[in-house]
DOSETOR-69016 format. One record per residue (C-alpha): x, y, z; chain; residue number from 1. Coordinates in nm, 3 decimals, padded with zeros to 5 digits. Each point is the difference from the previous one (the first is absolute). Layout:
REM DOSETOR-69016
      xx      yy      zz chain   n
       X       Y       Z     A NUM
...
REM end
This chain:
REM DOSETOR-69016
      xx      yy      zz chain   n
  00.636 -00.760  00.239     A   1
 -00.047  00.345 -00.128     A   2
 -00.059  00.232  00.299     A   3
 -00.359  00.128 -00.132     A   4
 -00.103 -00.353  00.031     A   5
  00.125 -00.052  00.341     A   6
 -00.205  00.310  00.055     A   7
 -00.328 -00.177 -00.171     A   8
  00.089 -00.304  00.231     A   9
 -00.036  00.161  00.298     A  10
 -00.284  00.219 -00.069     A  11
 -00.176 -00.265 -00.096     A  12
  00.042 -00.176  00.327     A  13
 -00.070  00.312  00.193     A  14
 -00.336  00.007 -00.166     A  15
 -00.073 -00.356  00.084     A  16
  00.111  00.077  00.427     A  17
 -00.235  00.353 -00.068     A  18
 -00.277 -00.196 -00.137     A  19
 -00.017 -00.245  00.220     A  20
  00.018  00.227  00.300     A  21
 -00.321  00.220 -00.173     A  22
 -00.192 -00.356 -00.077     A  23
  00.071 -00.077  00.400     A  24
 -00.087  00.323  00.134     A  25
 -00.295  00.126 -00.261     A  26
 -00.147 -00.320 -00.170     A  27
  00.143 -00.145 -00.345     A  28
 -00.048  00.216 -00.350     A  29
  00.014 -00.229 -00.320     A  30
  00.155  00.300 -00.178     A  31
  00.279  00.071  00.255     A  32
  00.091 -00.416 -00.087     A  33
 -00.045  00.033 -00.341     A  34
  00.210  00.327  00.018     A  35
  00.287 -00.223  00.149     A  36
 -00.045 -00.271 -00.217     A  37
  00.092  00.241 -00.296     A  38
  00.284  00.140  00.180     A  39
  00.144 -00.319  00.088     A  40
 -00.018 -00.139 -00.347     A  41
  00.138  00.289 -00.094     A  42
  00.306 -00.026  00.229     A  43
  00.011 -00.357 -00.086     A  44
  00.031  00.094 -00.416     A  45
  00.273  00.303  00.074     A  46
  00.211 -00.256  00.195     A  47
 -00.034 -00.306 -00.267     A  48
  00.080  00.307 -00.269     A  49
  00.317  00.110  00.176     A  50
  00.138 -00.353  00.100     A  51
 -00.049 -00.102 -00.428     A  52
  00.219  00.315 -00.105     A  53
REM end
């Protein structure tokens, strides 16, 4: 796996721990979720891009 989407991986996952920590601390935002959602669809698409070439 490429390195930039090693990078995407674990930025990705950050966001999820970050997000989850706001949600806990401040109350949930639907954007934040759908936010991550993108990202981590994203992430999933770079890696299934990189594993095919």
């Amino acid at each position: 796996m490429p390195r930039s989407t090693k990078s995407m991986m674990v930025l990705t996952l950050v966001m999820l721990v970050v997000i989850t920590a706001y949600t806990v601390a401040l109350g949930s935002s639907g954007w934040l979720w759908f936010g991550w959602v993108v990202l981590g669809l994203t992430a999933i698409g770079t890696a299934a891009v990189s594993r095919s070439t």
